[in-house]
C-alpha positions in Angstrom: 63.3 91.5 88.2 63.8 92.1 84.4 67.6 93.7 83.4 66.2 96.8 82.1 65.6 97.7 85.9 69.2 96.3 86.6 70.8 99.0 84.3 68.5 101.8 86.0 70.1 101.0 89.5 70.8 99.4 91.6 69.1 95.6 92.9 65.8 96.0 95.4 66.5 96.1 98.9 64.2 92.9 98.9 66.7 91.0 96.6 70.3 92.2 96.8 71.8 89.4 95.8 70.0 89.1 92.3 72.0 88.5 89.1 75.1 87.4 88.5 76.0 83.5 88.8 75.5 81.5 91.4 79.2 81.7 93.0 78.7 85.7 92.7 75.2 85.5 94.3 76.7 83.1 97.6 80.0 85.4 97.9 77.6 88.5 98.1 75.2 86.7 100.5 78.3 85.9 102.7 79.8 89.9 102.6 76.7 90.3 105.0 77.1 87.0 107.3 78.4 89.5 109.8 77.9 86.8 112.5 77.6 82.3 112.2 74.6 82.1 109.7 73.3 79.1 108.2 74.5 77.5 105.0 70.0 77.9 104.2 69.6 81.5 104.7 72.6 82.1 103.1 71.3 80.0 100.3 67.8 82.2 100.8 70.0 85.2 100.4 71.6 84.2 97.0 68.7 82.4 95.6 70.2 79.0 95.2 70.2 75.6 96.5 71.6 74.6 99.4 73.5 71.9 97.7 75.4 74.5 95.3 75.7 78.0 98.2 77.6 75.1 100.5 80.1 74.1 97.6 80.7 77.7 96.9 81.2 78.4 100.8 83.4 75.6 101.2 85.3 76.9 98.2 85.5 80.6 100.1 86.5 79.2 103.4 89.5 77.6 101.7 90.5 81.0 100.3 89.9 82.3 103.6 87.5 84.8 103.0 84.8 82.8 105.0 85.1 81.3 108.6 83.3 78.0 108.7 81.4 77.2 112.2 81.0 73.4 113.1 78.2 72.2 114.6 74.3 71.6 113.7 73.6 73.4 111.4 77.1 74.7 110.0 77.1 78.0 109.6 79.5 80.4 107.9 80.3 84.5 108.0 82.5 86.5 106.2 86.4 86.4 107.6 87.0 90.3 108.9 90.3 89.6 109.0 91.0 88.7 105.5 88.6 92.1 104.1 91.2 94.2 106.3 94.3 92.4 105.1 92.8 92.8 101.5 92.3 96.5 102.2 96.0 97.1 103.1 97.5 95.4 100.3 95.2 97.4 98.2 96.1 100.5 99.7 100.1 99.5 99.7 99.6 98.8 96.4 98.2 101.9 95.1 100.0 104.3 96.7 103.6 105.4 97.7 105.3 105.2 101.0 104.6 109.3 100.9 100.9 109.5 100.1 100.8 106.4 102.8 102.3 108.3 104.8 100.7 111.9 104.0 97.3 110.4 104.7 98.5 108.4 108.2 99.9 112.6 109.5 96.1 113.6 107.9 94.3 111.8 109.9 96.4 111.9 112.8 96.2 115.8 113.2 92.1 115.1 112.4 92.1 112.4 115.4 94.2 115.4 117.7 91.3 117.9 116.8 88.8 115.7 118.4 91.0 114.9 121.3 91.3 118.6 122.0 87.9 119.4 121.4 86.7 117.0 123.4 89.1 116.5 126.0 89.3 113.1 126.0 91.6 110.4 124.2 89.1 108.2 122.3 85.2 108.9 121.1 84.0 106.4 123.7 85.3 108.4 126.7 82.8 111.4 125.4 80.2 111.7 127.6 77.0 112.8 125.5 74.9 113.3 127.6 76.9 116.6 128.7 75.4 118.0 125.2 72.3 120.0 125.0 69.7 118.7 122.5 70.8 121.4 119.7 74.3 119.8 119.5 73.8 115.9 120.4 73.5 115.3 116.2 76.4 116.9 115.5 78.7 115.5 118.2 77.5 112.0 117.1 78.5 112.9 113.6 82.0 114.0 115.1 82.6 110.7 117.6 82.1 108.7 114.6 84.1 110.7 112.2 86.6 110.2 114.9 86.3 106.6 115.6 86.4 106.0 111.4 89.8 108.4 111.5 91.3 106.3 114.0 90.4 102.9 112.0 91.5 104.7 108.5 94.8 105.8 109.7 95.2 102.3 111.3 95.2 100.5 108.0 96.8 103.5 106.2 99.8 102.9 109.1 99.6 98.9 108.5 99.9 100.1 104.6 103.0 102.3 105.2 104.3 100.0 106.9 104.0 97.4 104.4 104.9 99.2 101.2 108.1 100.4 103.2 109.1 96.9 103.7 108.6 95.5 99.7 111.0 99.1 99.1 
C-alpha cells in the first residue's frame, strides 16, 4: 500500500495494521485479541516476525495492557480491564466533578426512559419477540442504546467518583 492512499483514508480492511513501526503494528494487532490468540497470528496481523510481535507482547503484558496465556502455543489478548481503568482516568481527568456528575444524572434519566418504556429493569429482560416486524429495528436500536447508557454512566460514576477523591 503506497502512503498516498494512507493520507486518503483510512488502512484496507485486509491490512489494518499497516504502517507505523513494528511495536505500533503488534499493540494494534493486540486491541483486537478479544480472546487468547496466538503470538503467530498476532504476528500475521502486524506483519512482523514472530521473534520481534513476542518481544513487544511481552513488553505490553508487563504494562498490563495485555494478559499473557501459558500453555502451547502462548497466546495473548488485550487486558479489558486496563482499557476501562484507562477510560476513567481519562474521563476524571478531563472533566469536573459537575460535568462528571451532569453526564452520570443524563444518562440516568435516559436509562429510566427505557425502564418505563419498556417495563422492565434491564434491556435483557425485553422480550422482542412481543414486537411486530415494523418495530423489532427500532427496539434493537433502543435495547442497545440502553445497555451502552448503562455501561457509559458506569464509568462516568467510577469517574465521579474518582475525581471527587483527588479534590
Amino acid at each position: 500500500m503506497t502512503d498516498d492512499v494512507h493520507r486518503d483514508g483510512p488502512p484496507s480492511f485486509d491490512r489494518p495494521m499497516e504502517g507505523g513501526d513494528t511495536k505500533h503494528r503488534v499493540y494494534g494487532a493486540v486491541l483486537h485479541a478479544r480472546k487468547p490468540t496466538a503470538v503467530s497470528k498476532i504476528a500475521e496481523w502486524a506483519d512482523c516476525s514472530v521473534d520481534s510481535a513476542r518481544t513487544h507482547l511481552s513488553f505490553y503484558t508487563e504494562l498490563g495492557i495485555v494478559i499473557r496465556h501459558g500453555g502451547r502455543p502462548v497466546r495473548y489478548q488485550r487486558n479489558n480491564d486496563y482499557f476501562e481503568w484507562r477510560r476513567v482516568y481519562e474521563l476524571a481527568q478531563e472533566s469536573t466533578v459537575c460535568e462528571l456528575q451532569s453526564r452520570v444524572s443524563e444518562l440516568t434519566d435516559r436509562i429510566e426512559e427505557y425502564r418505563d418504556e419498556y417495563d422492565a429493569d434491564s434491556p435483557i429482560e425485553v422480550n422482542t419477540l412481543e414486537f411486530d416486524e415494523a418495530q423489532i429495528d427500532n427496539v434493537y436500536t433502543e435495547l442497545g442504546d440502553w445497555a451502552t447508557a448503562i455501561e457509559e454512566r458506569r464509568l462516568y460514576e467510577r469517574a465521579r467518583t474518582k475525581a471527587a477523591r483527588s479534590t
